[in-house]
C-alpha positions as CSV (number, residue, x, y, z in Angstrom):
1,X,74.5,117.0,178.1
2,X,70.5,117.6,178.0
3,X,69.1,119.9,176.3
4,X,68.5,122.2,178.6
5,X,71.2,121.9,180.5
6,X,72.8,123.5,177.0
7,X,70.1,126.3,176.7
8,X,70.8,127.1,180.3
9,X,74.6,127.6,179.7
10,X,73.2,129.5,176.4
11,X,70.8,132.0,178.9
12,X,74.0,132.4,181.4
13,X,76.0,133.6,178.7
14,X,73.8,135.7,177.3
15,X,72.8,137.4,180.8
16,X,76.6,137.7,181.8
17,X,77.6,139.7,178.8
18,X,74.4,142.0,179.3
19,X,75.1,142.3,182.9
20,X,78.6,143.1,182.5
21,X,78.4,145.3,179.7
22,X,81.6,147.6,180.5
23,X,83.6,144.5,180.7
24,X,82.3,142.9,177.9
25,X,83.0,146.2,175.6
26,X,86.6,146.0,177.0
27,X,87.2,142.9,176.1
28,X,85.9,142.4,172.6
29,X,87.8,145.8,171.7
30,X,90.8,144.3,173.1
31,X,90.3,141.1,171.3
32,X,89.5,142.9,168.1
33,X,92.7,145.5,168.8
34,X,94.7,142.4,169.2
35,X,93.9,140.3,166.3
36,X,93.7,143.3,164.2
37,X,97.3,144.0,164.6
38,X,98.3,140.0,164.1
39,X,96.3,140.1,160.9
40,X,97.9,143.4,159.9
41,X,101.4,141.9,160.5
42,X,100.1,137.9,158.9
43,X,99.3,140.3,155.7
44,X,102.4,141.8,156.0
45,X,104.4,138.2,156.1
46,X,102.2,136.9,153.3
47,X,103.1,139.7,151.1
48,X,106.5,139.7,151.9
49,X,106.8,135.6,151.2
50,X,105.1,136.5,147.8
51,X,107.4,139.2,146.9
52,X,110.2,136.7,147.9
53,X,109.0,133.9,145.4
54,X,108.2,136.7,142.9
55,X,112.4,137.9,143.4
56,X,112.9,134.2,143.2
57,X,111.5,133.1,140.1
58,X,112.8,136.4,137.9
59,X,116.3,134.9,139.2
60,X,117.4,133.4,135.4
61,X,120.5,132.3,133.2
62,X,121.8,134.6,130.6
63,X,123.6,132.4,127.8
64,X,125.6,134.3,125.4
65,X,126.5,132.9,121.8
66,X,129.8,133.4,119.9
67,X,129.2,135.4,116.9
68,X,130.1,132.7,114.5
69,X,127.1,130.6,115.3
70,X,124.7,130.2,112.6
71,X,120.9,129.7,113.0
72,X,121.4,126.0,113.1
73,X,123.8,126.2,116.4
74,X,121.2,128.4,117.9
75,X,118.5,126.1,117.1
76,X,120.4,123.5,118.5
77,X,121.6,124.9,121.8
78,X,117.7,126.1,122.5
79,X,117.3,122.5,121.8
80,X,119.3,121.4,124.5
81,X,118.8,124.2,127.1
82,X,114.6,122.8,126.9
83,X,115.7,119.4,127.3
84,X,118.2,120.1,130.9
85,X,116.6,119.0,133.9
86,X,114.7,121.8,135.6
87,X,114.5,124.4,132.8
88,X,110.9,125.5,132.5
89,X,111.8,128.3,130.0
90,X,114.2,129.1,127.0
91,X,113.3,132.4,125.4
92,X,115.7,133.4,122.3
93,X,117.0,136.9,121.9
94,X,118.5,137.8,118.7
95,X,121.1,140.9,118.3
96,X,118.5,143.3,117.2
97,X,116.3,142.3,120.0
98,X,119.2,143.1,122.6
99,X,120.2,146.3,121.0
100,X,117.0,147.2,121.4
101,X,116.5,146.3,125.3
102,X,119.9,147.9,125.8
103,X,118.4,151.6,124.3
104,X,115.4,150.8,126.2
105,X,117.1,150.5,129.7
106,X,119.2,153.6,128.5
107,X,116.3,155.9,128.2
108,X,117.2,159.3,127.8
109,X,120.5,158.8,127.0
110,X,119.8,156.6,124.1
111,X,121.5,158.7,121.4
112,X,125.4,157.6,123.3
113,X,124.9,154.6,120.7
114,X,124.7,156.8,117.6
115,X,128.4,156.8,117.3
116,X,128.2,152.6,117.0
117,X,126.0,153.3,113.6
118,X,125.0,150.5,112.0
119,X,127.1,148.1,113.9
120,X,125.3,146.0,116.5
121,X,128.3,144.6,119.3
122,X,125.4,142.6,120.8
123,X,125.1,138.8,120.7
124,X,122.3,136.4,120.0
125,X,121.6,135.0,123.2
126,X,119.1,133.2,125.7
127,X,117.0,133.6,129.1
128,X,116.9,130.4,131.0
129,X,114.2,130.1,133.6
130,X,114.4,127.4,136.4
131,X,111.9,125.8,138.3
132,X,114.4,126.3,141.5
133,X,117.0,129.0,142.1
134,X,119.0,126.7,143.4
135,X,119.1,124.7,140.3
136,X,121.3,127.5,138.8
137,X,124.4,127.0,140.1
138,X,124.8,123.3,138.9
139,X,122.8,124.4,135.6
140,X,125.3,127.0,134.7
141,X,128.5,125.3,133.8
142,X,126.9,122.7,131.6
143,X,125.6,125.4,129.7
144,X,128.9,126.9,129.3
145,X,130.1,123.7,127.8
146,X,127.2,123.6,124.9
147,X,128.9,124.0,121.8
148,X,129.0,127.8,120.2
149,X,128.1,129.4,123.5
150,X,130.1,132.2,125.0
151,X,129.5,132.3,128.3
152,X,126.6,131.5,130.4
153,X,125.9,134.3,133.7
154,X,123.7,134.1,136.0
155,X,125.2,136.7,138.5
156,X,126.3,134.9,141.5
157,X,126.7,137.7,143.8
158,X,123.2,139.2,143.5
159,X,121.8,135.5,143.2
160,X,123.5,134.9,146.6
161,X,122.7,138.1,148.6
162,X,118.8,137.4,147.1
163,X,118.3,134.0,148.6
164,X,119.7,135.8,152.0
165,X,117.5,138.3,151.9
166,X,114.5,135.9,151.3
167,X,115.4,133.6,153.9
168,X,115.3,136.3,156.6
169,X,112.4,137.5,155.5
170,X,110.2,134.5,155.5
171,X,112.1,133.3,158.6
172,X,111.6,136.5,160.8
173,X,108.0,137.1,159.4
174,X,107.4,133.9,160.9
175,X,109.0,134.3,164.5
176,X,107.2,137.9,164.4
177,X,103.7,136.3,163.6
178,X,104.7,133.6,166.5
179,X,105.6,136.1,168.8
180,X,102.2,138.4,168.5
181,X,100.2,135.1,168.3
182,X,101.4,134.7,172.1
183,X,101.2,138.9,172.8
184,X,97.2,138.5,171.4
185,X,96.9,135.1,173.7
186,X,98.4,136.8,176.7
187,X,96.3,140.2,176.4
188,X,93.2,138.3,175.7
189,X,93.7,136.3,178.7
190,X,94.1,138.3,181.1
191,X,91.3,140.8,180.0
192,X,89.2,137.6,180.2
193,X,90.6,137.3,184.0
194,X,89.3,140.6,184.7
195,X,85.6,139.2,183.9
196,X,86.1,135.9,185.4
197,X,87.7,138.0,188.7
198,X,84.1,140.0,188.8
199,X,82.4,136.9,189.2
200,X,84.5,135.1,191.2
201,X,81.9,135.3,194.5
202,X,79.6,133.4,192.1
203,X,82.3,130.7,190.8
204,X,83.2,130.0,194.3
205,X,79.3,129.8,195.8
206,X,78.8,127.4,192.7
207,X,81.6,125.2,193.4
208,X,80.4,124.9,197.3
209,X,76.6,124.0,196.5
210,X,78.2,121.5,194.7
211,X,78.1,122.1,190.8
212,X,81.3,120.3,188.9
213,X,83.5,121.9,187.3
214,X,82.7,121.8,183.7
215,X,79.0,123.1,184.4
216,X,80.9,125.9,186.0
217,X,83.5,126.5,183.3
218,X,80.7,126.1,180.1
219,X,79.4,129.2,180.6
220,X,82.3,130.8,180.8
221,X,83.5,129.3,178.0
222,X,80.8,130.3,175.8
223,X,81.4,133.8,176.9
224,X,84.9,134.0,176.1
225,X,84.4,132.5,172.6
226,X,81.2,135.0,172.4
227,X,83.7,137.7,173.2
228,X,86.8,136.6,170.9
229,X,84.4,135.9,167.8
230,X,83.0,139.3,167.9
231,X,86.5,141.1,168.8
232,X,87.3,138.7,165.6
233,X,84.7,140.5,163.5
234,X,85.3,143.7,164.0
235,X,89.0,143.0,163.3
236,X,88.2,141.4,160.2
237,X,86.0,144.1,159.2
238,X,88.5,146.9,160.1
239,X,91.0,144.7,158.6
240,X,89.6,144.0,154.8
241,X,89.2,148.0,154.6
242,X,92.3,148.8,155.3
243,X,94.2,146.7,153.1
244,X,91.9,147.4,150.0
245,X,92.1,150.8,150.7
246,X,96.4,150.3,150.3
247,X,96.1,147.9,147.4
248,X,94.0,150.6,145.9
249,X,96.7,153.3,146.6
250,X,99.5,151.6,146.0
251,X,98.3,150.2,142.7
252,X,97.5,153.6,141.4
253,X,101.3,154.2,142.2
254,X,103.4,151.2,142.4
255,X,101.8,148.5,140.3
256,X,104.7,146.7,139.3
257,X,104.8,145.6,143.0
258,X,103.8,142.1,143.1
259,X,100.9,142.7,146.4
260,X,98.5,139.5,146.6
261,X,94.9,140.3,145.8
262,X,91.9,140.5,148.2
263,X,90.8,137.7,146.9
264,X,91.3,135.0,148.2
265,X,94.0,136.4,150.2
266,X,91.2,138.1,152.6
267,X,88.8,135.4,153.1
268,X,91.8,132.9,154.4
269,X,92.3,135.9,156.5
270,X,89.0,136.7,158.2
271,X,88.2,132.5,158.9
272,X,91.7,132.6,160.5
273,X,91.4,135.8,162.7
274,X,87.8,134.0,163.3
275,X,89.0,130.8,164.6
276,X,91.7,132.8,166.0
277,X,88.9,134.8,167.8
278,X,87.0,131.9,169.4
279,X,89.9,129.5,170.1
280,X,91.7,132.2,172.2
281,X,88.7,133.1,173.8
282,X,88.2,129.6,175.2
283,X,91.7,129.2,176.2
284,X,91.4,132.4,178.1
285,X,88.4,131.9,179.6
286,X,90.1,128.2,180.7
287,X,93.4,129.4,181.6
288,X,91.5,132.1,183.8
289,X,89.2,130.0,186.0
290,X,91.4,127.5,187.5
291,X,92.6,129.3,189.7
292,X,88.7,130.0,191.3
293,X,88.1,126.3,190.6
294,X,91.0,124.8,193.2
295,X,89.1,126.5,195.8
């Protein structure tokens, strides 16, 4: 392809969009309407797989101790709980330091363990992190059988109804995602049709003078990426505002809620929705002129 066979397509593109400015506007608004609600909702599924792994990882063994161990049987079970495959984290909690949790959780109502007095009913104990949930069920009874120790809970119930909660998350953010990937592709292309349809006299007189197909479809193509990078932009744009603007709110009010950061988080977004932009663009403009091109 010459050189100015290239600027050519370049000046073609440019005078379409100018000459078609109403249909131009409509599409780049719905490209950027389109992708703007597919990044919205790929935020949305990011967040939601990070808040999963966040549940995940707080998921952890509770080992109890009998109260007849001495500080050697507690330095030797922490001993052995570091050295079990998977364990990433043994953190000891003595009787004070559980009595004092306890009255902590209780708030208000801390003074209904006046009546114990001096007399702490809590054990010495451990939290067992994992570097896999599922490592905790076949974790758990060799822990039990460590000399000294209680009883090791992880609360099986809870754990179970967690990993089910997680896995439907992550597994219908991603068929939503899918599924408005396709919605955006469809929309785009057929407002792309629209513009293709208002030139269709030209695409036809083109293909009977005798001009191939590709040096009828370049331009076209070039438009439709045009058209889907700029609808990109302005999604992009409208997108980054909005979710600083929540992660601003909702850090002023809920900041214990584990929300990914603009950064990086944004800029992943924005090259996506960009790509996104331009690829569906072409495709649409593609998809759209074979029909004018059988002719």
């Amino acid at each position: 392809m010459s050189f100015s066979t290239k600027e050519y397509f370049v000046k073609e593109t440019y005078k379409s969009i100018r000459r078609n400015g109403f249909m131009s506007f409509a599409s780049i608004s719905t490209v950027a309407v389109s992708l703007l609600v597919l990044g919205m909702f790929l935020l949305i599924f990011l967040n939601t797989n990070n808040l999963a792994q966040y549940l995940e990882s707080q998921v952890q063994v509770s080992v109890y101790m009998q109260d007849s161990a001495t500080p050697e049987d507690l330095k030797n079970v922490e001993d052995k709980l570091k050295k079990m495959p998977g364990v990433v984290k043994v953190t000891p909690i003595n009787k004070e330091q559980a009595l004092a949790r306890f009255k902590e959780r209780l708030g208000d109502q801390k003074q209904l363990l006046d009546s114990l007095g001096k007399d702490n009913p809590f054990p010495n104990s451990f939290d067992v992190q994992v570097d896999a949930p599922e490592r905790i069920k076949t974790i758990t009874p060799s822990i039990d059988q460590l000399p000294k120790v209680e009883t090791a809970k992880f609360g099986q119930e809870v754990v179970e109804h967690l990993f089910s909660l997680t896995k439907i998350l992550r597994v219908g953010g991603i068929i939503l995602v899918i599924f408005l990937a396709m919605a955006t592709l469809f929309i785009i292309s057929n407002t792309i049709r629209l513009t293709v349809f208002a030139r269709r006299k030209e695409v036809v007189i083109m293909k009977y003078v005798g001009a191939t197909d590709w040096f009828i479809r370049w331009p076209f193509l070039l438009e439709g990426m045009t058209l889907g990078f700029f609808g990109a932009v302005i999604a992009s744009l409208c997108l980054n505002s909005i979710y600083a603007g929540i992660l601003e709110r909702i850090h002023a009010t809920l900041a214990f809620l584990p929300l990914l950061p603009t950064s990086p988080l944004l800029v992943y977004v924005t090259l996506f929705l960009l790509a996104a932009g331009t690829g569906i663009g072409a495709l649409g403009s593609y998809i759209s002129l074979r029909k004018f091109l059988r002719v």
